[in-house]
C-alpha distance (Angstrom), angle and dihedral (degrees) to the residues before:
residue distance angle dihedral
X1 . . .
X2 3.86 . .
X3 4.04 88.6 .
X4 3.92 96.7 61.0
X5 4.27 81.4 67.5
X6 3.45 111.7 58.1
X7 3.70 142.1 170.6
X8 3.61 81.0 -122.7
X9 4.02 89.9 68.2
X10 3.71 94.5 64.8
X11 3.69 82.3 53.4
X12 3.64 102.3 53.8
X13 4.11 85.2 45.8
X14 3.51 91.5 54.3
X15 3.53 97.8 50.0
X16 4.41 85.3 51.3
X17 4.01 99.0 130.0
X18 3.98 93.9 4.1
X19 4.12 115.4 130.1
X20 3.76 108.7 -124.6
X21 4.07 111.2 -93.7
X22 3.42 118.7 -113.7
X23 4.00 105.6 -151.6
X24 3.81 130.8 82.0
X25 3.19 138.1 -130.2
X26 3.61 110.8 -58.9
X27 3.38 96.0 43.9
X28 3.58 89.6 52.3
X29 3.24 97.3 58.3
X30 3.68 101.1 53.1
X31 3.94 82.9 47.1
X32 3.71 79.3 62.9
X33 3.53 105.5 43.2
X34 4.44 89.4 54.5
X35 4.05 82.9 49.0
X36 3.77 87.7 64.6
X37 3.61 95.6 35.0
X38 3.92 93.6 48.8
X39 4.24 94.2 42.9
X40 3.50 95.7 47.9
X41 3.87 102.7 33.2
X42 3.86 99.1 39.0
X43 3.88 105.6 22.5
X44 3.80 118.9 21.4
X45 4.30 92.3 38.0
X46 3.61 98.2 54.8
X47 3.65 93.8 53.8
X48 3.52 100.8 56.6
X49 3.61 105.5 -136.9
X50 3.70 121.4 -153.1
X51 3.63 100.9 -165.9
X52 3.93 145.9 -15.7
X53 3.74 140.7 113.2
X54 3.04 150.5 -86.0
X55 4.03 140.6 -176.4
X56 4.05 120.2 -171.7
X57 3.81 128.4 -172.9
X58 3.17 129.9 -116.5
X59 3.74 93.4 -7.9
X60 3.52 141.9 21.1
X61 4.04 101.6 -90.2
X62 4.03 98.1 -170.5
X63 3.56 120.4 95.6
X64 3.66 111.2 162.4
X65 3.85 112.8 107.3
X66 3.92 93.0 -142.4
X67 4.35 93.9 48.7
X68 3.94 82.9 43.8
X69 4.17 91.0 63.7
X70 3.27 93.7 35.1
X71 3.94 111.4 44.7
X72 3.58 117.4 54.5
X73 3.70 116.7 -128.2
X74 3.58 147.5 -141.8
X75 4.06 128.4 176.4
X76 3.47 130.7 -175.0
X77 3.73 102.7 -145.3
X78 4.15 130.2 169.7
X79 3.51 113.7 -97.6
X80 3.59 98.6 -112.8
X81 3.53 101.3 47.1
X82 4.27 121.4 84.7
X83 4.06 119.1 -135.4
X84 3.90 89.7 -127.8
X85 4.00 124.6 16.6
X86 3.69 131.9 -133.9
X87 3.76 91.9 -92.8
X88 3.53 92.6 61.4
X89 3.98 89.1 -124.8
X90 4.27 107.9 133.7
X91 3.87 99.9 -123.1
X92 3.96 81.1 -151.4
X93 3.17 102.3 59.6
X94 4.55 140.1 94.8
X95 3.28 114.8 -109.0
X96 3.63 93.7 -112.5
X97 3.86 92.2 71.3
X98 3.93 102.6 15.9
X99 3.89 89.4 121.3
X100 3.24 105.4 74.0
X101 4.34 132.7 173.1
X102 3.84 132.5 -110.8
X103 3.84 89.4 -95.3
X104 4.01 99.5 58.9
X105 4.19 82.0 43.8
X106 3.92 89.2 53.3
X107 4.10 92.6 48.0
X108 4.23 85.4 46.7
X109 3.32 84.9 57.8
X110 3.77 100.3 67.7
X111 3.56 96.7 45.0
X112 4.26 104.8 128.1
X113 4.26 102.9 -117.9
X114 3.26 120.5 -140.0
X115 4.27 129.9 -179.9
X116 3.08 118.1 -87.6
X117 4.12 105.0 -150.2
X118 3.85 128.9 -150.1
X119 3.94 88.9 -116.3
X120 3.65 93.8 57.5
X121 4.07 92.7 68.9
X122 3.85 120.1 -144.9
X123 4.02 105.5 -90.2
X124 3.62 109.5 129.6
X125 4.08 115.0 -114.3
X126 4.19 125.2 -177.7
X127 3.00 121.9 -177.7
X128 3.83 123.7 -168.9
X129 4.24 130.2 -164.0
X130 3.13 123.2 179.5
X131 3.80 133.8 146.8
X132 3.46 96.8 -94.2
X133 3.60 104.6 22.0
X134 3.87 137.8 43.1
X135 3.75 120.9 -178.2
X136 3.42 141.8 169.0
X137 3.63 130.5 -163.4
X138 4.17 130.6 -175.0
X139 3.35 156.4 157.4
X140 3.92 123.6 -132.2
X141 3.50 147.1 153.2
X142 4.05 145.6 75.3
X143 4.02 115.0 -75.9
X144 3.22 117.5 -72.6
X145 4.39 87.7 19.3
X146 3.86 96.0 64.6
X147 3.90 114.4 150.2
X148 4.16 126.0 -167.8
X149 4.02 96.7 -143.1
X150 3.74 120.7 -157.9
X151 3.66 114.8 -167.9
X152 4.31 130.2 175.5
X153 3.99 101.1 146.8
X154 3.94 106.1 120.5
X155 4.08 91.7 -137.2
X156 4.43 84.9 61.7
X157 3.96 89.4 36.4
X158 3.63 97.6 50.0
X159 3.90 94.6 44.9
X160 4.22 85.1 49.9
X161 3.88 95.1 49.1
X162 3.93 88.5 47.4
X163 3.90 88.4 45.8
X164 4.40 80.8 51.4
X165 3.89 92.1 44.8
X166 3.75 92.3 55.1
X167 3.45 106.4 41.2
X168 4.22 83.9 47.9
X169 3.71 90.1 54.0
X170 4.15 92.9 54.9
X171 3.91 86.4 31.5
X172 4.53 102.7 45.7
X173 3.53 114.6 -20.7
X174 3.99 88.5 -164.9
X175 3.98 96.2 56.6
X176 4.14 86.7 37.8
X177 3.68 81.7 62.4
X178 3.57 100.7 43.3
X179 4.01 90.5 50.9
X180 3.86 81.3 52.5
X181 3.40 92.5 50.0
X182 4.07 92.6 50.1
X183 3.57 85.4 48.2
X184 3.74 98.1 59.1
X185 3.90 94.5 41.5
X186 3.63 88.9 66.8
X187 4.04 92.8 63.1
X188 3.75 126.9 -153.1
X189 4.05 98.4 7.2
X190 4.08 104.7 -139.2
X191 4.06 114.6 -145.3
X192 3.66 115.9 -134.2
X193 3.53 123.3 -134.7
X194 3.41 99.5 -170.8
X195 3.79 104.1 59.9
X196 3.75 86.9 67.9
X197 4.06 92.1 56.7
X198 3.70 97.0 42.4
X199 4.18 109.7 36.1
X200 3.58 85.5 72.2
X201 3.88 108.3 55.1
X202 3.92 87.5 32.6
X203 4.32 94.7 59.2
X204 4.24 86.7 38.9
X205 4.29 80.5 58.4
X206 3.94 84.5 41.4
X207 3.79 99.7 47.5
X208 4.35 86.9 47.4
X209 3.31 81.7 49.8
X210 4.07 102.6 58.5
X211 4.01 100.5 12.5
X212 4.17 87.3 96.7
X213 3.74 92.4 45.0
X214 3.98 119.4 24.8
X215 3.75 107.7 111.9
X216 4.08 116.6 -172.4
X217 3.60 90.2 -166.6
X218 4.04 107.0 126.5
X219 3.68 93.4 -137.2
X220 3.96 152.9 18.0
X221 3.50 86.3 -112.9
X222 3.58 99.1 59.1
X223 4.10 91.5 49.5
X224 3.67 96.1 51.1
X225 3.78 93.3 59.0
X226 3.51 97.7 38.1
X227 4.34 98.4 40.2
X228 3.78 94.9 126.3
X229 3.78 97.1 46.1
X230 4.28 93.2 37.9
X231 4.33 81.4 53.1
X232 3.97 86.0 57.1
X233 3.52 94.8 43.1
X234 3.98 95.2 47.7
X235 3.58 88.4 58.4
X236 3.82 97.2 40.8
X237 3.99 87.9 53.6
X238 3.90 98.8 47.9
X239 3.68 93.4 45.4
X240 4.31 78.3 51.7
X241 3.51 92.2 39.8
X242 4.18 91.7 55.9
X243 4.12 95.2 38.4
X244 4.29 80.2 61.2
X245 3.84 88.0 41.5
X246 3.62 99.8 52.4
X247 4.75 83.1 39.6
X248 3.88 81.4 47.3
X249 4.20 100.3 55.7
X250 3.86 106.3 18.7
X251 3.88 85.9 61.4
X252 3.81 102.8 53.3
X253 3.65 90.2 36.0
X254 3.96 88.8 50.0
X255 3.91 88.4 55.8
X256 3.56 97.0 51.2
X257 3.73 86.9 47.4
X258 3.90 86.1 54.2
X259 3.71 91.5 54.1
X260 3.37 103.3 30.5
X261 4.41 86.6 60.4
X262 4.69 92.1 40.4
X263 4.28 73.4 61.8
X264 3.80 95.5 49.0
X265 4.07 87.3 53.7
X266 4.08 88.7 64.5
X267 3.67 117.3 94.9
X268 3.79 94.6 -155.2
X269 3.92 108.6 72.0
X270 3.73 118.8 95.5
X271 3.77 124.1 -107.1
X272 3.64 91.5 -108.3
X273 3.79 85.8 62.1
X274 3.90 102.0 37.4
X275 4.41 79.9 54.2
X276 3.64 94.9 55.7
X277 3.14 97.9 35.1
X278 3.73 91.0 60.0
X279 3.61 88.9 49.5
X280 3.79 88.5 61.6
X281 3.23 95.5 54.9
X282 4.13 99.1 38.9
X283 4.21 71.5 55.4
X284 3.79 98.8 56.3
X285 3.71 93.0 37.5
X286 4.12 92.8 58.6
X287 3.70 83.9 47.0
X288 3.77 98.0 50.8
X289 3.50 96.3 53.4
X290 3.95 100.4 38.1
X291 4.25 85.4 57.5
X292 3.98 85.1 37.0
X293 3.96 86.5 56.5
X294 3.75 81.0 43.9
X295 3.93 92.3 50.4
X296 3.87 86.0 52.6
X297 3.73 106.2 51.6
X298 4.12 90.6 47.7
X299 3.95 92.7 51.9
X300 3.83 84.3 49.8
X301 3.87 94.7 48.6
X302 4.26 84.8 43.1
X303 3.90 83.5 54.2
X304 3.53 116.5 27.9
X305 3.33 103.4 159.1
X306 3.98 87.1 62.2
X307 3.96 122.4 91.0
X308 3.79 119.9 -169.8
X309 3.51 120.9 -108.7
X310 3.68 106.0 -83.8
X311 4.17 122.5 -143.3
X312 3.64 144.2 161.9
X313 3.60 103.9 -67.3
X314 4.40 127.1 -167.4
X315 3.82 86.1 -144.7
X316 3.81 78.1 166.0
X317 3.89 96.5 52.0
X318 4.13 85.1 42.1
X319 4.05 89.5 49.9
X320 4.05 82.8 51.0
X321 3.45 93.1 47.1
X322 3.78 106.4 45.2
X323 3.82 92.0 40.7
X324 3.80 88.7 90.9
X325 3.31 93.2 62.6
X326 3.74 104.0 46.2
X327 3.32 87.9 52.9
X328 4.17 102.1 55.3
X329 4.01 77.6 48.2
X330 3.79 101.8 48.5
X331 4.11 87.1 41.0
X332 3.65 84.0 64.8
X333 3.91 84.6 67.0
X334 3.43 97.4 29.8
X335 3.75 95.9 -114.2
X336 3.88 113.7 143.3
X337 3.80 119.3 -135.4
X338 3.71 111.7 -149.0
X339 4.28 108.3 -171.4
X340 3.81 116.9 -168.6
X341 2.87 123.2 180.0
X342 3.85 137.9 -175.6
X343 4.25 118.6 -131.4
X344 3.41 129.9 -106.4
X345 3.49 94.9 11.9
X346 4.41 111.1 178.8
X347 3.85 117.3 -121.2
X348 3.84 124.9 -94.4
X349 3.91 137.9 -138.5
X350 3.59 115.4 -111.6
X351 3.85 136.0 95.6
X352 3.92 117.6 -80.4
X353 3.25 110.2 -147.2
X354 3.90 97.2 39.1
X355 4.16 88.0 44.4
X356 4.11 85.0 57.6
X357 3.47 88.9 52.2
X358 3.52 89.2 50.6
X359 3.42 104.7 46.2
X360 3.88 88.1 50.2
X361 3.64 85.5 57.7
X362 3.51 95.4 48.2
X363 3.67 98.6 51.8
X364 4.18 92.6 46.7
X365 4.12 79.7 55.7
X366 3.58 99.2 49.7
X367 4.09 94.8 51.7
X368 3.99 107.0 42.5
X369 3.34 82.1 101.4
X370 3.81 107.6 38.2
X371 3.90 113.2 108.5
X372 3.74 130.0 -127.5
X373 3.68 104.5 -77.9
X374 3.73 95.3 26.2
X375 4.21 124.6 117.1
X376 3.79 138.4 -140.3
X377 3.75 120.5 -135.8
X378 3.56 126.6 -152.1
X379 4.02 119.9 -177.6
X380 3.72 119.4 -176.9
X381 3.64 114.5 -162.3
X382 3.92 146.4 160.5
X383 3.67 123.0 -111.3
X384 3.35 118.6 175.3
X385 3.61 119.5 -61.3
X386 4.31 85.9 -13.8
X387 4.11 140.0 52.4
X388 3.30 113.8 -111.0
X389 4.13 114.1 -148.3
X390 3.47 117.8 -167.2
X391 3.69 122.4 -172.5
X392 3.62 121.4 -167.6
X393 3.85 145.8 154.4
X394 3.90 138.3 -123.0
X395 3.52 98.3 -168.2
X396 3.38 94.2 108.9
X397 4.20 140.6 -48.8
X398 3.88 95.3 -13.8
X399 3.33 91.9 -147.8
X400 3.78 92.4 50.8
X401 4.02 80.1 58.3
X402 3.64 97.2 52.6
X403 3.66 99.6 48.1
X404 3.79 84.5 45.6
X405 3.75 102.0 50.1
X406 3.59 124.5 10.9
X407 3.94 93.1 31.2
X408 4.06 97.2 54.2
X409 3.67 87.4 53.5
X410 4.66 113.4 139.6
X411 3.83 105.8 -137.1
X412 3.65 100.4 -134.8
X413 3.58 96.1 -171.6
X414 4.02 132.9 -40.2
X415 3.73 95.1 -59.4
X416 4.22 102.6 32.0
X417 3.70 143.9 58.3
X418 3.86 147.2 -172.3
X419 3.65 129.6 -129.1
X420 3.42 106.0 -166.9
X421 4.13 87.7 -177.9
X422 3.71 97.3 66.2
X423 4.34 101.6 14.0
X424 3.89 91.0 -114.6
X425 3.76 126.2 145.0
X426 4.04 109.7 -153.4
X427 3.77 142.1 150.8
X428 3.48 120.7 -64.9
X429 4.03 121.5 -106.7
X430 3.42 86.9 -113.0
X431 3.97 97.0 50.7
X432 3.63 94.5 41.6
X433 4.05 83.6 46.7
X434 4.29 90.7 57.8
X435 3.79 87.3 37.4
X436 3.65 97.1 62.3
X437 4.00 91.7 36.1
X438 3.51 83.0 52.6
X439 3.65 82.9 60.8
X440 3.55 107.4 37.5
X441 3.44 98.7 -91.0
X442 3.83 123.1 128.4
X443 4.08 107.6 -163.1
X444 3.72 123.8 -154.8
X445 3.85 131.8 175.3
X446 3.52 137.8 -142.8
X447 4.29 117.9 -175.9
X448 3.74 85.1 -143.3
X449 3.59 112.4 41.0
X450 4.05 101.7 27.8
X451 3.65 125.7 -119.7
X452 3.90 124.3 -32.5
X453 3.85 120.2 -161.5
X454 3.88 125.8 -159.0
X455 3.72 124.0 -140.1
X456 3.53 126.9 -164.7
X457 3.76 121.8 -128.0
X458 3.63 123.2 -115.7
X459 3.44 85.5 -122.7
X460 3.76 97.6 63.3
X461 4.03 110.6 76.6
């Protein structure tokens, strides 16, 4: 029977070894719309494909005029509904492209149709093959638990087309072969290790990018009677959109991290592999806990009212401790770290492991825009009843930095910014500002001498 193979089944097999999402619908959706918008903008154009495939569920998914003529396309799409509409408006597609011209409606046109059944649920699926690429993208998940899943291994990819080629065979033997068919004109199909390392990072730029801005209402109408409520919204949804960010990278990176250190226990890999490998995972870690600094200044914008649970802190033992690993990652640059520190220095209030993050944070900040050659300075010292941390750079003319950097900074959104100076997406002054009060910290900032954050003593209550 065609219902025991469902579109559903690729689902389930895509989510195999994927943590439940934690964002609803709306948010999903956008999460959706930047995974089209970042595969076929930043991945599939540049690589000028000259044919493939591609089958989407339950609409057509594609947009881009050139992948149109040259992938060949099938949709599964209910009975009742058209591809295009009389308005010549894709029902598919963002709102950042949903006009589109006569020649994308001619290529929509000669996508194959197939039935879209009531078993096979409504959560969108595309799935590209190509020569040099295979990708899939979906949606899945129970309210409230809904999950964007990227997949390009060849185990998942294999186990999906198999899924396809059954349910075709039940479904239309004649189009089952002609996928087939497709499948085996492209030859020897080459997986692509990269598409796994870069989709992520490039939809986290994308989502930045349109959090402040995307609006799902379906017309101009609509907005200008609801402006005050769409403004609340808009920041509800990108502070959504970056809590399933931060979910969606820290946990794949956190795996690989896993893996990468059960191989650094064996005692039989060459040195050239035990050094790379610890590059990978001196990689992941920076990447954990930038989106885990991330992670925390969205849950405090979500909850504002809320201050974390504030304790004596050694921020002088934590500077001592942490140093070692700024400076393997500053080396890499060849930025200096110089650390002094004064003696017998009195414990602060703050949180420890969220102040690490923080500091981390702070110091990737404060040298985006430090030259090869150049140093960072920390100085921890007491004044009065707080520490005073200064962090500053000897690159050059600090104030030349600041006004350079930190100052030309894009707010994104509440939480992130731009630097169009060194390519860098960070947290806004303002978010890193509520962060560290959050904390106990109180930061100032002085054009010629860097910034200087104050610490409250233990002693002060």
């Amino acid at each position: 029977m065609i219902n025991q193979v469902s579109i559903r089944s690729i689902h389930k097999r895509m989510a195999d070894g994927v943590p439940l999402g934690r964002v609803d619908e709306q948010v999903a959706r956008r999460l959706w719309w930047a995974a089209l918008d970042t595969l076929q903008d930043q991945i599939l154009m540049p690589m000028h494909l000259k044919k493939g495939l591609w089958l989407a569920s339950p609409l057509p998914a594609l947009y881009e005029s050139r992948l149109l003529e040259r992938l060949q396309g099938w949709v599964w799409v209910p009975e009742e509904l058209p591809l295009i509409n009389t308005s010549k408006t894709a029902l598919f597609l963002p709102t950042s492209v949903r006009s589109i011209n006569n020649q994308n409606i001619e290529n929509i046109s000669r996508i194959r149709r197939l039935t879209l059944r009531e078993e096979d649920g409504y959560d969108p699926l595309l799935i590209i093959i190509t020569k040099e690429v295979q990708i899939a993208l979906a949606l899945q998940g129970n309210p409230g638990e809904r999950n964007l899943l990227m997949r390009s291994d060849p185990e998942t990819l294999t186990d999906v087309l198999k899924i396809l080629d059954k349910r075709l065979n039940l479904e239309n033997p004649d189009k089952a072969k002609e996928i087939r068919d497709s499948l085996a004109d492209l030859g020897q199909l080459s997986s692509n290790d990269v598409i796994g390392k870069v989709f992520w990072p490039l939809i986290a730029s994308r989502l930045a990018e349109m959090a402040p801005s995307v609006n799902i209402q379906t017309s101009k109408e609509s907005f200008d009677n609801n402006q005050e409520e769409d403004i609340d919204d808009k920041a509800s949804s990108e502070i959504s959109l970056l809590e399933a960010l931060t979910h969606e990278i820290r946990t794949p990176l956190t795996t690989i991290r896993t893996l990468i250190r059960s191989l650094l226990r064996r005692t039989d890999m060459p040195n050239m592999v035990i050094a790379r490998l610890k590059e990978i995972d001196t990689e992941c870690t920076e990447q954990i806990d930038r989106f885990g600094l991330i992670f925390n200044a969205v849950e405090l914008e979500r909850n504002q009212s809320h201050k974390s649970d504030l304790a004596k802190t050694d921020l002088c033992q934590i500077l001592e401790i942490l140093a070692p690993v700024w400076e393997t990652q500053l080396e890499r640059r060849g930025i200096t770290l110089n650390l002094d520190l004064a003696p017998d220095l009195p414990p602060v209030l703050s949180d420890s492991e969220k102040l690490e993050l923080m500091l981390g944070g702070l110091i990737d900040r404060n040298t985006r825009g430090i030259k090869s050659g150049g140093s960072l300075n920390l100085e921890l010292r007491p004044a009065g009843q707080r520490l005073k941390l200064k962090i500053t750079s000897s690159a050059f003319d600090s104030k030349e930095f600041y006004e350079n950097s930190s100052d030309q900074n894009s707010d994104l959104g509440t939480v992130l910014s731009w630097n169009p100076n060194t390519g860098s997406l960070q947290l806004t002054k303002a978010a890193t500002q509520r962060l560290l009060e959050s904390l106990g910290g109180r930061l100032t900032r002085s054009r010629d001498r860097g910034i200087t954050i104050f610490f409250p003593t233990a002693e002060v209550i």
